[in-house]
C-alpha positions as CSV (number, residue, x, y, z in Angstrom):
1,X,0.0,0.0,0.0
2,X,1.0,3.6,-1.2
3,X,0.3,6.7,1.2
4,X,0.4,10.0,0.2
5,X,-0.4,13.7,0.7
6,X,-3.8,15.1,-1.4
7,X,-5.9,18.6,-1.0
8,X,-9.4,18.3,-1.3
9,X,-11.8,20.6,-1.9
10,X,-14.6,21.1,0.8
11,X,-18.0,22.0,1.6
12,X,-17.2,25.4,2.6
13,X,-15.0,25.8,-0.2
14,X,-11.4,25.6,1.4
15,X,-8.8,24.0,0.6
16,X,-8.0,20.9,3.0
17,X,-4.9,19.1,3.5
18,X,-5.7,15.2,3.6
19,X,-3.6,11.7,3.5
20,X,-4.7,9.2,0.6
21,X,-4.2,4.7,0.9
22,X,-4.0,3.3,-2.3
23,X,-2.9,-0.1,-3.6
24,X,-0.1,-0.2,-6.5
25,X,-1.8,-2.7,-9.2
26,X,-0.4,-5.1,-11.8
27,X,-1.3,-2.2,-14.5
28,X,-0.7,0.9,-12.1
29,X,2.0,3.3,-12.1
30,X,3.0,5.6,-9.0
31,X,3.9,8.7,-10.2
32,X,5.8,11.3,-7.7
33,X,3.7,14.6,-8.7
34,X,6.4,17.8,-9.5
35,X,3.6,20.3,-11.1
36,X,-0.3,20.6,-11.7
37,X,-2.1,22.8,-13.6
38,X,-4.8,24.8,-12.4
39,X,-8.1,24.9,-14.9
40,X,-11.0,26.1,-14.6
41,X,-12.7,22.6,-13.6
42,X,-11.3,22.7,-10.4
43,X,-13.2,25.9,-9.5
44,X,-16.1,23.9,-10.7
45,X,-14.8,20.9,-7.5
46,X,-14.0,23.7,-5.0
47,X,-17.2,22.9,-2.7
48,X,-16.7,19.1,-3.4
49,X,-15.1,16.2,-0.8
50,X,-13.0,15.4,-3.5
51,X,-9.1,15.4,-4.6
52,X,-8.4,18.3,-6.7
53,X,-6.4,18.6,-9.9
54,X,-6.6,16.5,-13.3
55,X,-3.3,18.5,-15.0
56,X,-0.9,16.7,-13.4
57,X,3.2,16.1,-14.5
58,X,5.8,14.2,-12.8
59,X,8.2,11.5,-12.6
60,X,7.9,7.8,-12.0
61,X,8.6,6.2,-9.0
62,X,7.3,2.7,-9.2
63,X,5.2,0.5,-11.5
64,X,3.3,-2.7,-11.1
65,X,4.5,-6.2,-12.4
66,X,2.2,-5.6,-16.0
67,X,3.6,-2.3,-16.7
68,X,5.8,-1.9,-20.0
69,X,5.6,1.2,-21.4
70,X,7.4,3.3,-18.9
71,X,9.7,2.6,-16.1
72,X,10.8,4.6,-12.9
73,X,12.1,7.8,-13.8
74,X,10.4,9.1,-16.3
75,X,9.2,12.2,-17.0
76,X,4.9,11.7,-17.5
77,X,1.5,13.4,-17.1
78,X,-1.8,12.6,-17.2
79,X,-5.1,14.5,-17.9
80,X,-8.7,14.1,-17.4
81,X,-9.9,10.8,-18.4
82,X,-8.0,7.8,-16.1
83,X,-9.7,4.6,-17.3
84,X,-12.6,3.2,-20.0
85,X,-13.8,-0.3,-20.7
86,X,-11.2,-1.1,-23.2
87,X,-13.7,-3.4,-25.0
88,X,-16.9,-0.9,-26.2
89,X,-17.2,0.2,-29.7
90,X,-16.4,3.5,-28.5
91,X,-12.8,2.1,-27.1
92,X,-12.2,0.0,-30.3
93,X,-12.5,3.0,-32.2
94,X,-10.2,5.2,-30.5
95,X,-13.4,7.8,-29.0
96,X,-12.7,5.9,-25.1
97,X,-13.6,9.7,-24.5
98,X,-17.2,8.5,-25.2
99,X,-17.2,5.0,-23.5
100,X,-20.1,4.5,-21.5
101,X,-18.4,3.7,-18.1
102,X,-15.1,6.2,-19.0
103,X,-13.6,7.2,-15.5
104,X,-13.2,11.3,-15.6
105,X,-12.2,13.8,-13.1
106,X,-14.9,14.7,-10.6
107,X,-16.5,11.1,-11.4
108,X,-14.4,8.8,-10.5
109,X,-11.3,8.2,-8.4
110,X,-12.3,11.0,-6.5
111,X,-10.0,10.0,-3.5
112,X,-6.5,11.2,-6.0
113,X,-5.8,13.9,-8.3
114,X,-2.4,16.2,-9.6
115,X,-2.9,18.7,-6.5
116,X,-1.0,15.5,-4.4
117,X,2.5,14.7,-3.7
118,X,1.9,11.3,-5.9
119,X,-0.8,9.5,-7.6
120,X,-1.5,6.2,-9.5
121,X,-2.7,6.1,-12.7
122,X,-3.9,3.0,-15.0
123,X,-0.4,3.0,-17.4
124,X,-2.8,3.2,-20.2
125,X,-3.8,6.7,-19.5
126,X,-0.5,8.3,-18.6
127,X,1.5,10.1,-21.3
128,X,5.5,9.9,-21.7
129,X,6.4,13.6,-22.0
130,X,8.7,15.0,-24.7
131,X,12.3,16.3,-23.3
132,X,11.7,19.5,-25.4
133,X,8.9,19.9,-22.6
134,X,9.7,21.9,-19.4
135,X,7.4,20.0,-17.1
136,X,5.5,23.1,-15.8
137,X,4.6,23.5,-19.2
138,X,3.3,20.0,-19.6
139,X,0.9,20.2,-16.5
140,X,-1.0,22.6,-18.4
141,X,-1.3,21.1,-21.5
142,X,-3.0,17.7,-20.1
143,X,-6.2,19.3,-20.0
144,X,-5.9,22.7,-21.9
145,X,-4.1,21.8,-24.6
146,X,-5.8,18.4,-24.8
147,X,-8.6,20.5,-25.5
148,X,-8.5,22.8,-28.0
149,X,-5.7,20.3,-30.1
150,X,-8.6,18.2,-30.3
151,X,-11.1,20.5,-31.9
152,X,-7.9,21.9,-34.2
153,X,-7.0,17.9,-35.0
154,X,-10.0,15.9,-35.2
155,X,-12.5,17.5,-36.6
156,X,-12.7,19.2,-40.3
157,X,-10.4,21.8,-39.5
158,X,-7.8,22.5,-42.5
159,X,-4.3,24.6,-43.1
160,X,-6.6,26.5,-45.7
161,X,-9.1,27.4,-43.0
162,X,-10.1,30.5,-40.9
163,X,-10.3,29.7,-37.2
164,X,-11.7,32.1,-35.1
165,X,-10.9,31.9,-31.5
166,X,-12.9,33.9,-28.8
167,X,-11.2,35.0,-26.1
168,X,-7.2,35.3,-25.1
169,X,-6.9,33.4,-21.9
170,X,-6.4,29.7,-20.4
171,X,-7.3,28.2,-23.1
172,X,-7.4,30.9,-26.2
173,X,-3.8,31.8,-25.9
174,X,-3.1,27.8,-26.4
175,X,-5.5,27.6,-29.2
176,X,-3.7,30.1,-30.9
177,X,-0.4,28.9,-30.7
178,X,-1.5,25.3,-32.1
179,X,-4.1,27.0,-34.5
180,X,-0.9,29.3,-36.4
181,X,1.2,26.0,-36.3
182,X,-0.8,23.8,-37.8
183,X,-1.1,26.3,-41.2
184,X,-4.5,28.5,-40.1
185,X,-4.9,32.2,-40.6
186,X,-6.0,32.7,-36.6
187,X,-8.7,35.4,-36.6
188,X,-8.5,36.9,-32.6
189,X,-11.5,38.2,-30.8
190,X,-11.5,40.0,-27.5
191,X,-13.6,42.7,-25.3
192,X,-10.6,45.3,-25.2
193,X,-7.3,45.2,-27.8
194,X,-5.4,44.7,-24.1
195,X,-4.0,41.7,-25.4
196,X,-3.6,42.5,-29.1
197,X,0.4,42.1,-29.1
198,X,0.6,39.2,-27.1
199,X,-1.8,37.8,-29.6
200,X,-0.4,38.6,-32.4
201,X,2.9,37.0,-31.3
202,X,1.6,34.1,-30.4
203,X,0.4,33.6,-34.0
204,X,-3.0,35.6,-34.6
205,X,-3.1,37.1,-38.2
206,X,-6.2,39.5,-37.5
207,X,-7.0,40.8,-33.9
208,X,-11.2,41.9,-33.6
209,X,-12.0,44.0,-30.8
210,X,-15.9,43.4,-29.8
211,X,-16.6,45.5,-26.4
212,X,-19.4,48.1,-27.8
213,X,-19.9,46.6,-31.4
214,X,-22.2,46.6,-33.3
215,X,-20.2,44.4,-36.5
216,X,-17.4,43.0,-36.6
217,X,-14.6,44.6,-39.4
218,X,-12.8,40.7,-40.3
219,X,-11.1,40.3,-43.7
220,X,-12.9,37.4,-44.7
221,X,-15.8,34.7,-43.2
222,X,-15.1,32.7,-40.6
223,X,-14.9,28.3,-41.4
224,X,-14.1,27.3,-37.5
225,X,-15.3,29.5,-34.5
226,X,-13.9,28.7,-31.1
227,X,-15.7,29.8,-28.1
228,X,-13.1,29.7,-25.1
229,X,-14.4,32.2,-23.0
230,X,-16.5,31.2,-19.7
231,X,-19.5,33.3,-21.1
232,X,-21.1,32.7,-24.3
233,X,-20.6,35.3,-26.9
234,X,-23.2,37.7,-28.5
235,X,-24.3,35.6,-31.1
236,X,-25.8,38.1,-32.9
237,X,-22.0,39.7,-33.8
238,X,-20.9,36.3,-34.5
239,X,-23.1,34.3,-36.5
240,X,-22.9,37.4,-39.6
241,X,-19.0,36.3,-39.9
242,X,-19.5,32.4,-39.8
243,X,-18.8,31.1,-43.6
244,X,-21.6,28.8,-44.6
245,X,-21.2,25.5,-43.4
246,X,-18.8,27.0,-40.5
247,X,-18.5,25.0,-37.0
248,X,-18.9,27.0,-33.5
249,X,-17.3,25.1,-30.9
250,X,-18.2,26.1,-27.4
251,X,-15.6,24.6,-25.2
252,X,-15.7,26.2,-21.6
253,X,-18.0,24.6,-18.8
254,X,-21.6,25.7,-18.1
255,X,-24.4,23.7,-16.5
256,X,-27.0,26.5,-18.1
257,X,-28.9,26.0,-21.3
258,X,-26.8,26.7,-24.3
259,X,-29.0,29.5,-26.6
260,X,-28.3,30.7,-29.7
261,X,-30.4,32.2,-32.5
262,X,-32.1,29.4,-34.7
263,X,-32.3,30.8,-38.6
264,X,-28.9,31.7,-38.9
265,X,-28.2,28.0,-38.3
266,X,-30.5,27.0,-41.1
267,X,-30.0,29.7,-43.5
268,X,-26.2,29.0,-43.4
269,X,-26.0,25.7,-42.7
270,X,-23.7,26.0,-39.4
271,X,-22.7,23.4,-36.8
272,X,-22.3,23.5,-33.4
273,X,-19.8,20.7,-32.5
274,X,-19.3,19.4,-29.3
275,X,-15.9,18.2,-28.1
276,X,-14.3,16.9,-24.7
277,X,-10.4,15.8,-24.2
278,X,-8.7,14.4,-26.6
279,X,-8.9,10.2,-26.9
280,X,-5.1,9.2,-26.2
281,X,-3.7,9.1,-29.8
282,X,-4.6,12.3,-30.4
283,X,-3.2,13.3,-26.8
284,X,0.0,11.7,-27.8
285,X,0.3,13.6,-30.9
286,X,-0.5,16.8,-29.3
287,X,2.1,16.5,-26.9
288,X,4.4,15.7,-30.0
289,X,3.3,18.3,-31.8
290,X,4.1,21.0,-29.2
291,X,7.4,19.8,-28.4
292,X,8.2,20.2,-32.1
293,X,6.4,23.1,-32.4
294,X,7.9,24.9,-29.3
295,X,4.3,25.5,-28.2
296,X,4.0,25.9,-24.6
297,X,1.8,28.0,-22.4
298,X,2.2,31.3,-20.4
299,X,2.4,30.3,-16.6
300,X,2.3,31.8,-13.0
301,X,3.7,29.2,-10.8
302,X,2.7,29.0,-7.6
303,X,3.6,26.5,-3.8
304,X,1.7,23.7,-3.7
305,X,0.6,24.2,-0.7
306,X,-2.8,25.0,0.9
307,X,-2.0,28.5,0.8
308,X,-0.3,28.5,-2.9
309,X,-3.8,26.6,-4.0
310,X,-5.7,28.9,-2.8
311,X,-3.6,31.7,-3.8
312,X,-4.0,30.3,-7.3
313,X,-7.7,29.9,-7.1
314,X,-8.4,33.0,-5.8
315,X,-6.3,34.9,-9.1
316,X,-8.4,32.4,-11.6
317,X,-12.0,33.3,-9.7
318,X,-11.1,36.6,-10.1
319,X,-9.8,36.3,-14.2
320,X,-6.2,37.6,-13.5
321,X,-4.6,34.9,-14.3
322,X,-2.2,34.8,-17.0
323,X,-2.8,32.7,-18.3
324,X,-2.5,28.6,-16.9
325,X,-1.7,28.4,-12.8
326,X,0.9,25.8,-12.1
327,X,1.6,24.6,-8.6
328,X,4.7,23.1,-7.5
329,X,5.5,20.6,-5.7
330,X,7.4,20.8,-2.6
């Protein structure tokens, strides 16, 4: 038996220092934590008797008999999915995403998660991580970049296409690095131009402010439209610049009703796509991608401690984080 150091969330909503039992399996691996991200899920788990934390990076420390894909010191992370079936269509398919009994943060496992001093993870949902990745970088990119890689990746997105992306923050600025990378004029909207220059060095080709508009000046419709933003946008300023047939994706968390006009969806023939993680191939290449790509995220780091957490939390609550916590281990 493993014991270790978690902080849970609470009914109150503070952070809570606890001690967490667990056995090391044939198939486990025990991974000694060294940074999590912070996303905006875990505000979502604040009020919860749960672990917090699905971001996590580290370095191996032990594996079970089974294990054969990494061994003790290695660099790995893991995100927010930590076990499926295996054996569903959805699993023999590569969507275990979508598997009916998929085990995802909040859900499952509840008693572990990357703000810990270790955890252990089914080996076949941890991810080796490239050396061209600083590991405070990594934490961040197990959830966030999962994300919005796997709208860019696998859906209909093309080098030829314009890709909107609403919003420069946790996961926007992310979006925009991988969007430019991958080939894609990168069409930037924001409130203010307060972030116009970062933007446009992370890769944006047109920068749109919005805060008082009426219309919206871009060079050209938009084919991909990514909402990454914790509010929904006026959808009357941003169904005009969709190109027919264009997809919206609204990726931040809400448990409200999702509303959005109903004839410009007919008369244009727009999608709204829906997307989670990314399945672990695509994960895998994402992480591949960045590390070629020198794609990484902007950071404050902060103690991973009960204070640094909810240091942290209290800067994301309040939207001045730029742009993805990390907390370190120590």
């Amino acid at each position: 038996m493993v014991e270790f150091t978690v902080f849970k969330g609470s009914k109150e909503g503070k952070i809570v220092k606890g001690r967490t039992v667990r056995e090391l399996g044939y198939n486990d691996v025990l991974i000694k934590v060294t940074h999590s991200g912070l996303c905006g899920t875990d505000e979502h788990y604040k009020h919860c008797d749960m672990v917090l934390g699905h971001e996590g990076s580290g370095v191996v420390e032990d594996t079970g008999a089974s294990v054969k894909n990494v061994r003790k010191g290695d660099v790995v992370g893991w995100g927010y999915q930590n076990n499926s079936c295996g054996h569903c269509k959805q699993c023999l398919t590569g969507h275990e995403t979508l598997c009916p009994e998929r085990q995802m943060y909040g859900y499952a496992n509840t008693d572990q998660g990357s703000f810990a001093s270790h955890a252990i993870w089914n080996e076949d949902f941890i991810y080796k991580v490239p050396s061209s990745i600083a590991p405070e970088h990594a934490a961040p990119l197990m959830c966030g970049g999962a994300t919005v890689f796997n709208v860019l990746h696998s859906f209909t997105v093309k080098p030829t296409h314009r890709v909107g992306i609403i919003g420069v923050g946790g996961l926007g600025h992310l979006a925009i690095q991988f969007a430019a990378k991958m080939g894609c004029q990168v069409i930037v909207f924001s409130q203010t131009d307060s972030k116009k220059a970062e933007a446009m060095s992370l890769g944006a080709t047109e920068f749109i402010t919005t805060k008082n508009e009426t219309s919206l000046p871009i060079s050209a419709a938009i084919d991909h439209l990514l909402v990454t933003t914790s509010q929904l946008p006026d959808w009357k300023l941003f169904l005009p610049v969709m190109a027919p047939g264009g997809v919206v994706y609204p990726l931040s968390v809400s448990s409200d009703d999702f509303q959005i006009p109903y004839m410009p969806i007919l008369a244009n023939e727009l999608k709204i796509q829906g997307s989670l993680v990314a399945a672990r191939q695509v994960h895998r290449e994402m992480l591949e991608f960045a590390g070629k790509h020198g794609i990484k995220p902007i950071v404050e780091m902060f103690p991973m401690t009960v204070e640094g957490i909810e240091e942290s939390m209290g800067r994301l609550a309040e939207g001045k984080m730029r742009y993805r916590g990390v907390l370190v281990a120590q």
